[in-house]
Steps between C-alpha positions, in 0.01 A plus 500: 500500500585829432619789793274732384197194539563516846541858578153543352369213715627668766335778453175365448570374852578821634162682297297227701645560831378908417178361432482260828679791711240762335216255616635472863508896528142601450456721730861655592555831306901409560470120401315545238711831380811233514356221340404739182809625495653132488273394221554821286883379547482199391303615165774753436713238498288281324473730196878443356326119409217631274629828406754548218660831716841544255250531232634905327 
């Protein structure tokens, strides 16, 4: 398997632990604040898989 195969797994990890931690916070301003913040991380990071960036 390719490197990249499992950095994207892993990240697919990490977007579901967002989801689960967003879940868990309903109700704390500061949880949930932190746990949006996590998931719009890992999306940013996400976006270097499905978008061609060094495109001119």
């Amino acid at each position: 398997m390719k490197r990249s195969t499992f950095e994207l797994a892993g990240w697919i990890v990490f977007l579901l632990c967002a989801i689960c931690f967003i879940i868990t916070s309903v109700g704390s301003f500061w949880g949930m604040t932190g746990s949006l913040l996590f998931l719009l991380g890992c999306v940013l990071f996400l976006v270097p898989y499905f978008v061609d960036l060094d495109k001119d």
